[in-house]
ROSE-384171 format. One record per atom (N, C-alpha, C): atom name; x, y, z. Coordinates in pm, whole numbers, always signed. Layout:
ROSE-384171
["CA", [X, Y, Z]]
...
***
This chain:
ROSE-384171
["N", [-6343, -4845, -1493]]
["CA", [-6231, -4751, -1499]]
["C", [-6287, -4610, -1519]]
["N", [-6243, -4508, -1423]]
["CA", [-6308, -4376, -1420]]
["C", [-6166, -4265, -1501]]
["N", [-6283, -4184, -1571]]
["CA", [-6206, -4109, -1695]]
["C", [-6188, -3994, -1621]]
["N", [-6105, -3913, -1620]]
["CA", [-6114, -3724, -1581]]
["C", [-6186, -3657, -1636]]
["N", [-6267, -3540, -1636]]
["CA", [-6325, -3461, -1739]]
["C", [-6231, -3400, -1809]]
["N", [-6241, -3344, -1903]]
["CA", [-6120, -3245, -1995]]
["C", [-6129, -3121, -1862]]
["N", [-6247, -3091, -1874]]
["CA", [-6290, -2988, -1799]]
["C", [-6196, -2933, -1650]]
["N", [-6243, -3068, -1614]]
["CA", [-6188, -3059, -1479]]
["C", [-6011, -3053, -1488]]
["N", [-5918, -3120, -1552]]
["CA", [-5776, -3171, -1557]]
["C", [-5758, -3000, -1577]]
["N", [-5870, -2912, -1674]]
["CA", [-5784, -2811, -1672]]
["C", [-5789, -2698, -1580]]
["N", [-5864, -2704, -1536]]
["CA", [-5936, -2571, -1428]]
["C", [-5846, -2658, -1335]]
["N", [-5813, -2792, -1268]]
["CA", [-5681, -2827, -1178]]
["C", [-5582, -2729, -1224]]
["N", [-5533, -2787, -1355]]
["CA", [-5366, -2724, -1399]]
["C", [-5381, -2561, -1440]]
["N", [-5512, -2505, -1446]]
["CA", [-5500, -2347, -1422]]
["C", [-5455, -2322, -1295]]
["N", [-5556, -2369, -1184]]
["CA", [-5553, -2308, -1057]]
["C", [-5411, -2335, -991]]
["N", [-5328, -2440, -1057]]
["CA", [-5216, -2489, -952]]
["C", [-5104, -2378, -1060]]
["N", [-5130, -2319, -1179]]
["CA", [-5037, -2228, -1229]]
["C", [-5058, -2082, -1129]]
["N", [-5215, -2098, -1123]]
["CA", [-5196, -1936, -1049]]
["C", [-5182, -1923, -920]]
["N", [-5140, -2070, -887]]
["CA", [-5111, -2109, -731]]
["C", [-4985, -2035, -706]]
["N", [-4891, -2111, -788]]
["CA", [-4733, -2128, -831]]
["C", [-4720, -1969, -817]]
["N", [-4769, -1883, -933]]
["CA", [-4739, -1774, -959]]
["C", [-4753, -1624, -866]]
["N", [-4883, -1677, -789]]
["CA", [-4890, -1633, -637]]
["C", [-4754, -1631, -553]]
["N", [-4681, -1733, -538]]
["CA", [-4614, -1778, -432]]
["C", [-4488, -1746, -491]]
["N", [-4462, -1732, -652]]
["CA", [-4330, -1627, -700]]
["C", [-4361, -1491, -622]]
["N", [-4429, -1395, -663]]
["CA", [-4477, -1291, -650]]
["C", [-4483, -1258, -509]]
["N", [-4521, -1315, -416]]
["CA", [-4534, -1295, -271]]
["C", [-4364, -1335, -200]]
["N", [-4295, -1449, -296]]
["CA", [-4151, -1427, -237]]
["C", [-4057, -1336, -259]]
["N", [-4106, -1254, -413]]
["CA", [-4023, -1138, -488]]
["C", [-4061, -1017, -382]]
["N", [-4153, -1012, -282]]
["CA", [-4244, -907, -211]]
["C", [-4200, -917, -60]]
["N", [-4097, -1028, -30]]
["CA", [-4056, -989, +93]]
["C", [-3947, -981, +103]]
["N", [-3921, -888, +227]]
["CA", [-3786, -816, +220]]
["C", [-3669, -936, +231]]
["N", [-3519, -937, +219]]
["CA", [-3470, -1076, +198]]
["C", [-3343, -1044, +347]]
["N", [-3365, -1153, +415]]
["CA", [-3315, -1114, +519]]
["C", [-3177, -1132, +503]]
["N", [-3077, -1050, +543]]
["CA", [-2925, -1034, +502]]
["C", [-2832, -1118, +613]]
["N", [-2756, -1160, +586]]
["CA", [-2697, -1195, +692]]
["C", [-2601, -1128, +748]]
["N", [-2552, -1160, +863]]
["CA", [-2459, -1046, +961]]
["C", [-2323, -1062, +856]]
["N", [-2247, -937, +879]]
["CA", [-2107, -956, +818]]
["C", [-2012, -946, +927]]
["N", [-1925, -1070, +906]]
["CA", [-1836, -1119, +1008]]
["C", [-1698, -1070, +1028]]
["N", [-1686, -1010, +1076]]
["CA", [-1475, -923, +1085]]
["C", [-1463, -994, +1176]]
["N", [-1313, -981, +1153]]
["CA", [-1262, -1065, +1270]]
["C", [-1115, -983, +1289]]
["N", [-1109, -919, +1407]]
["CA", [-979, -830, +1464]]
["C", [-839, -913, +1529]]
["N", [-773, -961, +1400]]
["CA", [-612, -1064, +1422]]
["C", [-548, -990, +1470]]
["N", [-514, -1004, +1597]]
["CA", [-407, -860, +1632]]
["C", [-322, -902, +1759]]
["N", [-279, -793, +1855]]
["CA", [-235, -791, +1960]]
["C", [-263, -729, +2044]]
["N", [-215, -668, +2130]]
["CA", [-258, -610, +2299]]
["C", [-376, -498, +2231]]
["N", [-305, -449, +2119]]
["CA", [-358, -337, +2074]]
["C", [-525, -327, +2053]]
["N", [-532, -524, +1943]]
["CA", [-663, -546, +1910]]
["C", [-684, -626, +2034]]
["N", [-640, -658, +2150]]
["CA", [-717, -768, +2261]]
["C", [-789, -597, +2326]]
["N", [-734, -478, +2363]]
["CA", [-787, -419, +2439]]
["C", [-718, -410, +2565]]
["N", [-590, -419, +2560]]
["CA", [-509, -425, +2676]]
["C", [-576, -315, +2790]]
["N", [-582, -343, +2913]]
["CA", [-603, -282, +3059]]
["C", [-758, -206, +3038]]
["N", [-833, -247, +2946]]
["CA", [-945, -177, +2865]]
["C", [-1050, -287, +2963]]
["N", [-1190, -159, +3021]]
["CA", [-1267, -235, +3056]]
["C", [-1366, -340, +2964]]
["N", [-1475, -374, +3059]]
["CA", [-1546, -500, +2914]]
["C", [-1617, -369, +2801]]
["N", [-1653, -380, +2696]]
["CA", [-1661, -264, +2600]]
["C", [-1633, -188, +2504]]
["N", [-1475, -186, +2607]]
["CA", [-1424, -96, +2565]]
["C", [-1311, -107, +2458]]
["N", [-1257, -203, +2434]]
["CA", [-1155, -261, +2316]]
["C", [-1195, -194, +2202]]
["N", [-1112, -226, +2116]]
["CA", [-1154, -165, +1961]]
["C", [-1240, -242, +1889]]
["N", [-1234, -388, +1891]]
["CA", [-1303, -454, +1880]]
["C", [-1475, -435, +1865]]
["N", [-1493, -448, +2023]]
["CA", [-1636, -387, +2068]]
["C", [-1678, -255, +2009]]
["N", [-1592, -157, +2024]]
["CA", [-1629, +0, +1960]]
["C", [-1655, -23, +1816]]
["N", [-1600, -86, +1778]]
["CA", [-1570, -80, +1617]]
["C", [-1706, -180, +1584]]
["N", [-1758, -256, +1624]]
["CA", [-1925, -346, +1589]]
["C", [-1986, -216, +1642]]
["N", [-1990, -174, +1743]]
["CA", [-2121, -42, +1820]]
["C", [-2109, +65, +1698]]
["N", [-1997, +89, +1650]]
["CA", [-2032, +219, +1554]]
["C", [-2049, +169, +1401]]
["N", [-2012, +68, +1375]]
["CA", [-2115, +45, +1238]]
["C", [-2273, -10, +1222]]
["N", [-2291, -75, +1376]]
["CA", [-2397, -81, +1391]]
["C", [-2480, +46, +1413]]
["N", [-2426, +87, +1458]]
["CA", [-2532, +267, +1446]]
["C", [-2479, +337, +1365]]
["N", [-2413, +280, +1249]]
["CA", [-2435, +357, +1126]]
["C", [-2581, +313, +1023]]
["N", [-2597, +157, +1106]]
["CA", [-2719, +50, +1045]]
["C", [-2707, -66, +996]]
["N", [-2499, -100, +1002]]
["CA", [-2499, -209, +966]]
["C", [-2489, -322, +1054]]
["N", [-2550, -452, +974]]
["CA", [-2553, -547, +1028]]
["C", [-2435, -647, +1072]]
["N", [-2343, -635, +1151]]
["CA", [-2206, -642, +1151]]
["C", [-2221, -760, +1276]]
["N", [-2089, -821, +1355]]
["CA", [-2047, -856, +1408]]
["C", [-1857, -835, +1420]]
["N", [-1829, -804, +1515]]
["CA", [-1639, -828, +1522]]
["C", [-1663, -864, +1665]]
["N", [-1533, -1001, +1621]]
["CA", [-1494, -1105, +1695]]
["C", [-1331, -1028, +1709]]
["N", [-1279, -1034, +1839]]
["CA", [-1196, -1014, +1879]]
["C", [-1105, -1114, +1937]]
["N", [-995, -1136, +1790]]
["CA", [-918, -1231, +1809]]
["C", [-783, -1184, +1797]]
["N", [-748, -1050, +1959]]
["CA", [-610, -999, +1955]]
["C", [-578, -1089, +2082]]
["N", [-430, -1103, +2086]]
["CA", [-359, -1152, +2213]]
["C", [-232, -1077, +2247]]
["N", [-240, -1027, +2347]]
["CA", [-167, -967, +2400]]
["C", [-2, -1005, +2390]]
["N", [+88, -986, +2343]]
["CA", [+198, -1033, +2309]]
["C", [+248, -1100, +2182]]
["N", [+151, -1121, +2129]]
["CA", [+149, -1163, +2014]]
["C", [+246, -1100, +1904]]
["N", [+339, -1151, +1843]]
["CA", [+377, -1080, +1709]]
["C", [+325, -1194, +1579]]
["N", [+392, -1137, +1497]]
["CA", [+315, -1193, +1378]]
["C", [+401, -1358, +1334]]
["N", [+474, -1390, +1373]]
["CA", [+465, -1565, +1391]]
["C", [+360, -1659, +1457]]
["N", [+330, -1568, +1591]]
["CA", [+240, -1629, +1646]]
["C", [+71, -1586, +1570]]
["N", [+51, -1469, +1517]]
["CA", [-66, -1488, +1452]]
["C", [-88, -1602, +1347]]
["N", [+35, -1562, +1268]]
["CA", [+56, -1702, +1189]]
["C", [+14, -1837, +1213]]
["N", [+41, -1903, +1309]]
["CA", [+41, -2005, +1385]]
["C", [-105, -2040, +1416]]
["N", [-135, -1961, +1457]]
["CA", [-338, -1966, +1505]]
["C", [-387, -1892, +1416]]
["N", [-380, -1862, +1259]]
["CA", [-481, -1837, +1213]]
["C", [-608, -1958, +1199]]
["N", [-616, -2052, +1163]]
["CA", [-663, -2151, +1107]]
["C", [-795, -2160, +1182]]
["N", [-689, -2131, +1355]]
["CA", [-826, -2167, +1469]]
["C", [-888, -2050, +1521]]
["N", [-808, -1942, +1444]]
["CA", [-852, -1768, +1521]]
["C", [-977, -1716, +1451]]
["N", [-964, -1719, +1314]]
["CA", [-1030, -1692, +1172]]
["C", [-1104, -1789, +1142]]
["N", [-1247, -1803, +1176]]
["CA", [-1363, -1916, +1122]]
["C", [-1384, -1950, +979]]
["N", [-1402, -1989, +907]]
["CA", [-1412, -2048, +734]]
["C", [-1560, -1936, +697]]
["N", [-1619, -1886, +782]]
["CA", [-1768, -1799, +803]]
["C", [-1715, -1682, +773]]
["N", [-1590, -1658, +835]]
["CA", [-1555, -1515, +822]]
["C", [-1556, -1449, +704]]
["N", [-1617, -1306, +702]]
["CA", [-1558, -1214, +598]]
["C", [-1513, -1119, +572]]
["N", [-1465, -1069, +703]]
["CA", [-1319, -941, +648]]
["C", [-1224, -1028, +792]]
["N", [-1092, -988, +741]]
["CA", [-1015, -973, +889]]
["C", [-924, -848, +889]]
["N", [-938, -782, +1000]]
["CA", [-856, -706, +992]]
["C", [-736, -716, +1076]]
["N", [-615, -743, +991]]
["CA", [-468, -773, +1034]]
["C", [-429, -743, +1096]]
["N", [-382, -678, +1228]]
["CA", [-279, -597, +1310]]
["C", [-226, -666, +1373]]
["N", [-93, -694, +1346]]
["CA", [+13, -753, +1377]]
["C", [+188, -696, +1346]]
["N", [+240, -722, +1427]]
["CA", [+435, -690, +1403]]
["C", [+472, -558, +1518]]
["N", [+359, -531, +1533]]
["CA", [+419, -416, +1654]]
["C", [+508, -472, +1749]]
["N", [+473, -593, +1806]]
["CA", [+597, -662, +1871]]
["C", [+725, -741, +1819]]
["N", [+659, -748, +1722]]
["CA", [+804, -753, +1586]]
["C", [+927, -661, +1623]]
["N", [+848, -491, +1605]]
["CA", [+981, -422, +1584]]
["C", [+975, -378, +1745]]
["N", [+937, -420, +1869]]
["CA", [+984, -382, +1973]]
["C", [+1075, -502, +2025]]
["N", [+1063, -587, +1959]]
["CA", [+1176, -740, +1981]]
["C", [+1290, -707, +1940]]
["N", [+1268, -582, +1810]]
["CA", [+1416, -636, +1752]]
["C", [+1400, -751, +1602]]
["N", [+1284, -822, +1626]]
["CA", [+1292, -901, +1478]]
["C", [+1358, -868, +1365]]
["N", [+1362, -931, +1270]]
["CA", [+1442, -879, +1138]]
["C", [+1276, -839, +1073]]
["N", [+1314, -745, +1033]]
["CA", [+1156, -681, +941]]
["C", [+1160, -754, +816]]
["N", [+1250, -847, +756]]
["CA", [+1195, -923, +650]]
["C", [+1141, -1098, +674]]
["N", [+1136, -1160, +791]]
["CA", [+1096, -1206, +854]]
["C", [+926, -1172, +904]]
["N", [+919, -1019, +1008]]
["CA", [+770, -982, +1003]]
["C", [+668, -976, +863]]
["N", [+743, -942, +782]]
["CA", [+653, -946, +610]]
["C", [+647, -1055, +605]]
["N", [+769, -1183, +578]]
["CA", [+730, -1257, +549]]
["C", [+597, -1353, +581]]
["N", [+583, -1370, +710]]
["CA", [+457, -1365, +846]]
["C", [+354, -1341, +774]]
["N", [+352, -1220, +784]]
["CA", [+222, -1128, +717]]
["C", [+194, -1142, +591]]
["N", [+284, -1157, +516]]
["CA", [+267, -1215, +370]]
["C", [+156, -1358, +346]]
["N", [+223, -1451, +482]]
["CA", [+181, -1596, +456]]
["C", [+32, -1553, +510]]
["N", [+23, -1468, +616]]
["CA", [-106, -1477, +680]]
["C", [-230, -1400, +592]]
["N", [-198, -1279, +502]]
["CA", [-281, -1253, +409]]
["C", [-316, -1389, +255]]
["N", [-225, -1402, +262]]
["CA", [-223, -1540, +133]]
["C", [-330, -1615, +177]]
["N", [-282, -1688, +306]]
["CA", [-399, -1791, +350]]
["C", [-552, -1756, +371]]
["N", [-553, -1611, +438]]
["CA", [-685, -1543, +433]]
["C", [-767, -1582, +263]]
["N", [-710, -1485, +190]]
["CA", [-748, -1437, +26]]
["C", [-775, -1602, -65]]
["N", [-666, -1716, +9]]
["CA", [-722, -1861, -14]]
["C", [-837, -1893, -7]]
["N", [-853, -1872, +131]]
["CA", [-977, -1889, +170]]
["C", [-1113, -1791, +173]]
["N", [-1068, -1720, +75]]
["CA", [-1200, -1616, +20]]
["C", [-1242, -1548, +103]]
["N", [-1121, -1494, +219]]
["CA", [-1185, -1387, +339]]
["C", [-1098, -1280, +302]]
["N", [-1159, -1151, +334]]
["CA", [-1116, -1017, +267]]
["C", [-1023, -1012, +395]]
["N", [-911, -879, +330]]
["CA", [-830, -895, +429]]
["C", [-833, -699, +434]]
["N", [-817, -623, +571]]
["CA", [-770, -501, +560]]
["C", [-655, -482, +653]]
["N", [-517, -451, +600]]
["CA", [-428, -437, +687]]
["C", [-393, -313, +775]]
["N", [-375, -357, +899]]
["CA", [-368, -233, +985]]
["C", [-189, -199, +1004]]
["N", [-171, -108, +942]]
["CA", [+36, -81, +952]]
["C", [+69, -11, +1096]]
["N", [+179, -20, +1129]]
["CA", [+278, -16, +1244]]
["C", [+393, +66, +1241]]
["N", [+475, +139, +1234]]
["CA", [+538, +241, +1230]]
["C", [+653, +238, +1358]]
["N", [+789, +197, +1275]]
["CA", [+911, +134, +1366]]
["C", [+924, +278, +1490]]
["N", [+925, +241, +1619]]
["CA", [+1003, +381, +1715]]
["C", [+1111, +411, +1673]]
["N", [+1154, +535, +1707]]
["CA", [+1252, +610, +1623]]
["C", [+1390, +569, +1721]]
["N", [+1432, +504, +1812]]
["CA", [+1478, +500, +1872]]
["C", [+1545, +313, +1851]]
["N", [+1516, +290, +1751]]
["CA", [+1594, +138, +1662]]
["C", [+1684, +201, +1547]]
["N", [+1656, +337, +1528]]
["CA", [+1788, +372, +1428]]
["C", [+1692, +399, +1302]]
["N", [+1761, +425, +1192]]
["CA", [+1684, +469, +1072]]
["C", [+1713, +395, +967]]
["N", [+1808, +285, +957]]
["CA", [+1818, +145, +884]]
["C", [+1690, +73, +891]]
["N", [+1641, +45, +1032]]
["CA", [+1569, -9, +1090]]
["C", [+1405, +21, +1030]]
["N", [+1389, +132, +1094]]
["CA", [+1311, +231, +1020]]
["C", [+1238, +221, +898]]
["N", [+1352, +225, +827]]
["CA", [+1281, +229, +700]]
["C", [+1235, +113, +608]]
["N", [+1347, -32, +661]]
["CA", [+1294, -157, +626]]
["C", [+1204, -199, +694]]
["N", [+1142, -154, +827]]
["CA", [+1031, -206, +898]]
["C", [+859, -116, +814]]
["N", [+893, -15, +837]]
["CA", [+791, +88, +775]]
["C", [+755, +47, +642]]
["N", [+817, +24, +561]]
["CA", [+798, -32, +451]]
["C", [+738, -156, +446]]
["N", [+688, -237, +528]]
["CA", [+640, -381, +527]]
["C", [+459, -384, +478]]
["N", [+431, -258, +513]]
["CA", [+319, -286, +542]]
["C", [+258, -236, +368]]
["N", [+257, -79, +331]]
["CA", [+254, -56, +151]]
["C", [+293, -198, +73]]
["N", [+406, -192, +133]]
["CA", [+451, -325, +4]]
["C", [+306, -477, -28]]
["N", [+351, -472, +115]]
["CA", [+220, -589, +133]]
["C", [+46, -569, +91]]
["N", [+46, -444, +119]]
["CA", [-93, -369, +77]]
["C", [-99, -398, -117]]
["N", [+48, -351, -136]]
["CA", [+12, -333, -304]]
["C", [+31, -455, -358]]
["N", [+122, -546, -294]]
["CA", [+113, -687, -375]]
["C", [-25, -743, -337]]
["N", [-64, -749, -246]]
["CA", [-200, -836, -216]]
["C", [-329, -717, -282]]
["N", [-329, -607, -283]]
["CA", [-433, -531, -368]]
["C", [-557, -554, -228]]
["N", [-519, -527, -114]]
["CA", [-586, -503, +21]]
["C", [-583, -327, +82]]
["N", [-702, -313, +134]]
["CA", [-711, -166, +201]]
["C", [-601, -216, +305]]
["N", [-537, -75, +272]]
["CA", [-426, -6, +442]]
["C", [-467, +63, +514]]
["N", [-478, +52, +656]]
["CA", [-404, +182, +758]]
["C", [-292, +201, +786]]
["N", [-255, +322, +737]]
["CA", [-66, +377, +720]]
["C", [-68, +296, +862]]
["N", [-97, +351, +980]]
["CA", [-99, +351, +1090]]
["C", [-213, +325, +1192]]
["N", [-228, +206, +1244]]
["CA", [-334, +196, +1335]]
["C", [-298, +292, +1422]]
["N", [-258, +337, +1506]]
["CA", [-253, +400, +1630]]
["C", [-233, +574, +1581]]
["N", [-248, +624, +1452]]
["CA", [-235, +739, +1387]]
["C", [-346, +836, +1507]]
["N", [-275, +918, +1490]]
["CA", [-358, +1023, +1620]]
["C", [-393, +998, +1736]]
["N", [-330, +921, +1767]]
["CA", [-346, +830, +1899]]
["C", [-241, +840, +1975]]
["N", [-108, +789, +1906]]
["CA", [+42, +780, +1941]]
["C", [+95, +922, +2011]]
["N", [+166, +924, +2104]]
["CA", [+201, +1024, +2154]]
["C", [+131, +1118, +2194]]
["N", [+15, +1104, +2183]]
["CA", [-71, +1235, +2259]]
["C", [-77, +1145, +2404]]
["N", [-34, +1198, +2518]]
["CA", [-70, +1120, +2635]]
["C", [-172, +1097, +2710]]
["N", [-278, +1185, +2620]]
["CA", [-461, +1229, +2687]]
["C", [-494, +1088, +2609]]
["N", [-483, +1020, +2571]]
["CA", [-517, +923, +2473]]
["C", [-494, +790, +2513]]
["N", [-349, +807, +2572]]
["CA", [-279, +702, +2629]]
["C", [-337, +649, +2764]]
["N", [-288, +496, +2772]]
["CA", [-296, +440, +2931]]
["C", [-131, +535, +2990]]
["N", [-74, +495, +3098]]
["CA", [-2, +519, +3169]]
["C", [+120, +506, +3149]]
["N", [+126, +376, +3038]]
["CA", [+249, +295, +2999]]
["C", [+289, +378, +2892]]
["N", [+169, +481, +2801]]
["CA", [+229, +571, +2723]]
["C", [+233, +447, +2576]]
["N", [+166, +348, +2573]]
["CA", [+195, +227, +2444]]
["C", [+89, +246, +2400]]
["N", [-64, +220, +2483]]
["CA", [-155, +156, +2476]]
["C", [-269, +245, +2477]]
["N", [-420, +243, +2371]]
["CA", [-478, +353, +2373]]
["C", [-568, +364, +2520]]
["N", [-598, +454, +2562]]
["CA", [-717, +435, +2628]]
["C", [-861, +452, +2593]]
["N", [-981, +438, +2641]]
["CA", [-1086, +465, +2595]]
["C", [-1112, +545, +2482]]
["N", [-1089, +681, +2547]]
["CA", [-1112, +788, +2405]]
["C", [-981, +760, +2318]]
["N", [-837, +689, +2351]]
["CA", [-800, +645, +2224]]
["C", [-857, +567, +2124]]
["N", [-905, +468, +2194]]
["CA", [-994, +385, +2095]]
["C", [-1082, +428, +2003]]
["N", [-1150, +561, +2041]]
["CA", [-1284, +637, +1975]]
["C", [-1215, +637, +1867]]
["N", [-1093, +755, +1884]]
["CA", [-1014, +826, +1761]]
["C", [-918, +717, +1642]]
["N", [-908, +567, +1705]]
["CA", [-909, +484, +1631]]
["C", [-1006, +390, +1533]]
["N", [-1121, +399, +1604]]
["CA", [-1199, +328, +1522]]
["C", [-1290, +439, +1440]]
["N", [-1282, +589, +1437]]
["CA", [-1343, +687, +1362]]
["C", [-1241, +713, +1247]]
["N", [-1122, +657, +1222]]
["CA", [-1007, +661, +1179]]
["C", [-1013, +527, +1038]]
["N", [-1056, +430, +1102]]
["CA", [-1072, +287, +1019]]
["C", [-1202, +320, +943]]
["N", [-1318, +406, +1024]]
["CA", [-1422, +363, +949]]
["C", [-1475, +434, +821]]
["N", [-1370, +477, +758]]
["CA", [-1390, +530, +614]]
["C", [-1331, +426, +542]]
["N", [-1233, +329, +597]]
["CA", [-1179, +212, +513]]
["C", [-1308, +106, +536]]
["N", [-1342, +97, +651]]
["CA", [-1397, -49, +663]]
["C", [-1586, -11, +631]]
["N", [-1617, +119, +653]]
["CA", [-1743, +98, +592]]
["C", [-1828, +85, +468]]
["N", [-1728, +99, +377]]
["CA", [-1780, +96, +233]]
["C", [-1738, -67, +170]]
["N", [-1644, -154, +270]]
["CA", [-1634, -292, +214]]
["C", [-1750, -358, +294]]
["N", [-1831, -307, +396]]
["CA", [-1934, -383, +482]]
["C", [-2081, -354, +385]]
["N", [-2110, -221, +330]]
["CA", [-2193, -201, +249]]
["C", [-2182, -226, +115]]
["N", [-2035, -211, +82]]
["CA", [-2063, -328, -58]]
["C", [-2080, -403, -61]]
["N", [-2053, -477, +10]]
["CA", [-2048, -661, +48]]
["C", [-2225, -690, +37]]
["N", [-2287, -622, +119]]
["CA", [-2413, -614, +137]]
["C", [-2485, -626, -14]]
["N", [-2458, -476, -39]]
["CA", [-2484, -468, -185]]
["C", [-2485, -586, -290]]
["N", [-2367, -632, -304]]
["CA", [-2326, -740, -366]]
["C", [-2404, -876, -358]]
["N", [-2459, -891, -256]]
["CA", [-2537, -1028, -157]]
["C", [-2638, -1072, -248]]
***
């Protein structure tokens, strides 16, 4: 039966401590690779990019300019054209990945061009931020602003959907997605609804004082 030396057992269990302690030190020493942060644009014609070449959506603009701010981003563009906010409702589950981590809401614009009852569109939007914040995905809501031409009853219970919802859920707002956009017709497609290219610019330079400081905290936070 063969004995160990003292000798030897310990110059082993030195060298395999300053093995160990090497291989802390060299993992504390490399940079830690971050992972992409995932948005995801719930919307309609507005967020699909209606009559917009490939590019050019808000979607696409809106990953190109935080990426050349340096962040490591991705947005998935999950608008559909016609869409109001029952039907976002309906396909969140399969629109919004369990990976995701912001979405940004835009929905009901076809709400108040239907005619819907605006406590109906909240309600929608209510269920669809709930289920987000369930599922531990940040939510930033993009607001909508009734045409003046439904009356001022109308108006003011539609306009109101979106604050309310902002302050009960404790989520970033845009008063208005289409803010500086709307009614300028240099901006507009043809139809006078829908942005065009350089609308899009002036929309997504518009969001990105809301949405870049939750992509770099997030980071931060990691």
């Amino acid at each position: 039966m063969a004995f160990k030396q003292p000798g030897s057992l310990f110059a082993f269990k030195f060298a395999s401590s300053v093995f160990a302690g090497l291989m802390l030190v060299l993992a504390a020493a490399l940079p830690v690779r971050a992972e992409t942060f995932r948005i995801v644009g719930l919307g309609d014609s507005l967020m699909a990019g209606y009559q917009l070449g490939p590019g050019e959506g808000f979607p696409e603009r809106l990953e190109a300019a935080l990426r050349q701010r340096g962040h490591d981003v991705s947005v998935v563009n999950a608008g559909v054209s016609g869409d109001t906010s029952s039907g976002g409702l309906s396909r969140l589950d399969w629109s919004v990945p369990d990976e995701t981590d912001l979405v940004i809401v835009e929905l009901g614009a076809n709400d108040m061009l239907r005619g819907i009852a605006p406590e109906s569109t909240e309600q929608n939007l209510d269920a669809i931020i709930s289920g987000l914040k369930e599922r531990g995905i940040g939510v930033v809501l993009a607001g909508m602003l009734a045409a003046p031409n439904l009356g001022e009853a109308y108006r003011q219970a539609f306009d109101g959907i979106y604050p309310r919802l902002a302050e009960r859920h404790d989520v970033p707002l845009i008063p208005f997605f289409l803010d500086g956009v709307a009614a300028n017709r240099g901006l507009l497609l043809e139809d006078g609804m829908h942005p065009n290219p350089e609308g899009v610019e002036i929309m997504v330079e518009r969001i990105l004082p809301v949405l870049e400081p939750l992509v770099a905290g997030e980071k931060q936070g990691a």
